[in-house]
C-alpha positions in Angstrom: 11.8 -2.4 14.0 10.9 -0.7 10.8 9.6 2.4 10.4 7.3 3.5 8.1 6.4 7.1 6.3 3.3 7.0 3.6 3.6 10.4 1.5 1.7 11.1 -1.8 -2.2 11.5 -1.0 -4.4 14.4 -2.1 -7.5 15.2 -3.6 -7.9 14.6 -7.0 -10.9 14.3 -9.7 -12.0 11.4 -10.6 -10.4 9.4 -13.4 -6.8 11.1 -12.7 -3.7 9.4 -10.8 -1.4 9.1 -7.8 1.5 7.9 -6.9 1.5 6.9 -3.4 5.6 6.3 -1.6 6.0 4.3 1.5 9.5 5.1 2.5 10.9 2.4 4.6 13.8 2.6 7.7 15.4 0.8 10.2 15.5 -2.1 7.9 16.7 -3.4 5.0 13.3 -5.3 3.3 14.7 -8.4 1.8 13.2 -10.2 4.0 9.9 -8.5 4.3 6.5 -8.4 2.2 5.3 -5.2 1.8 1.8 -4.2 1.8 -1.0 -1.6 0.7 -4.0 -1.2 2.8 -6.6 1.2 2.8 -9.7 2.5 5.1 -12.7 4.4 3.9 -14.6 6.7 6.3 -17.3 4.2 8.6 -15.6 0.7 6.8 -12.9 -1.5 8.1 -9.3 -1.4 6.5 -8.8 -3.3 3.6 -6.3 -5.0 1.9 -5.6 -3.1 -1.5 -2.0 -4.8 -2.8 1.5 -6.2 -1.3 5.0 -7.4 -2.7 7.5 -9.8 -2.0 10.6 -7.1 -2.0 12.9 -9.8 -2.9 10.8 -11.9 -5.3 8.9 -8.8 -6.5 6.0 -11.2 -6.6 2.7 -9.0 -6.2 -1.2 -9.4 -5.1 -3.9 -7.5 -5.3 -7.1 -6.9 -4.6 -10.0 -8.4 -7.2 -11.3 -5.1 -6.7 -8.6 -3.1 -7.6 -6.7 -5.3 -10.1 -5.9 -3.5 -13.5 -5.8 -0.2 -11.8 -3.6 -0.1 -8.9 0.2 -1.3 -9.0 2.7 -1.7 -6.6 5.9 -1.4 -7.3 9.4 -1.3 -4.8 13.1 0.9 -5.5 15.3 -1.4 -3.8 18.2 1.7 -3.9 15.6 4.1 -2.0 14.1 1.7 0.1 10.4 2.3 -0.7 7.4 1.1 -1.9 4.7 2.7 -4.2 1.5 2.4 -5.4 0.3 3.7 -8.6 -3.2 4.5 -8.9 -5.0 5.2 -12.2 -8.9 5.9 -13.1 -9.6 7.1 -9.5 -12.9 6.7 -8.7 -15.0 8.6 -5.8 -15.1 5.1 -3.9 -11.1 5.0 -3.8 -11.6 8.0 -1.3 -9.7 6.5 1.8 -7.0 6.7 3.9 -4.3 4.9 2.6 -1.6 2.7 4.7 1.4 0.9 4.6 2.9 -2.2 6.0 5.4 -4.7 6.6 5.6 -8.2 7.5 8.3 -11.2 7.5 8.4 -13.1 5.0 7.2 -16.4 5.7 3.9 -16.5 7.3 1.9 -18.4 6.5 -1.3 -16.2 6.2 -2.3 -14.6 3.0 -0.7 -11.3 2.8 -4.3 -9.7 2.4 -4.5 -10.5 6.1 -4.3 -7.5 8.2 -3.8 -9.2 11.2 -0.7 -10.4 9.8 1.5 -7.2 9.8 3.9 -6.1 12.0 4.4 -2.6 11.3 2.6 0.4 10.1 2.9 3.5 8.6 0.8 7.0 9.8 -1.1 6.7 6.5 -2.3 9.5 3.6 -5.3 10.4 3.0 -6.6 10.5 -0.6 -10.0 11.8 -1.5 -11.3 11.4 -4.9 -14.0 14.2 -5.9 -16.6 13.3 -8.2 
């Protein structure tokens, strides 16, 4: 099992930053892919970014490629996600999740993670 605890979100104006921290137990996550998802009000969850923790190989999003990054601290066991020129549409409740390396699916696939963090809710005024 591995546990996961998002922390970070608030509401900030649009075109500031965050830093969102997915702190990870019960697991090391060398052997995991670690992912960012996020669900707006009335849409579906959607795949935002994820990392290989070992290869630190990432993917994004097309729609949120040269403003999001995700990062991992291997020493504190946690996973971020730096995001920069927030817009009003990033408004969303943010999550975080893990998954075995391996599968086969794309690691944009929901469906294809084990585990799941609370989420944080960021909201993006205009």
């Amino acid at each position: 099992q591995v546990q996961l605890e998002e922390s970070g979100g608030e509401l900030v104006q649009a075109g500031g930053s965050l830093r969102l921290s997915c702190a990870a137990s019960g697991r090391t996550l060398g052997n995991y892919v670690m992912g960012w998802f996020r669900q707006a009000p009335g849409k579906e969850r959607e795949f935002a970014a994820a990392i290989n923790w070992s290869s630190g190989i990432t993917y994004y999003a097309d729609s949120v490629k040269g403003r999001f990054t995700i990062s991992r601290d291997n020493a504190k066991n946690t996973v971020y996600l730096q995001i920069n020129s927030l817009k009003p549409e990033d408004t969303a409740v943010y999550y975080c999740a893990a998954r075995i390396v391996g599968k086969i699916a794309s690691p944009s696939l929901k469906g294809s993670y084990s585990f799941w963090g609370q989420g944080t809710q960021v909201t993006v005024s205009s």
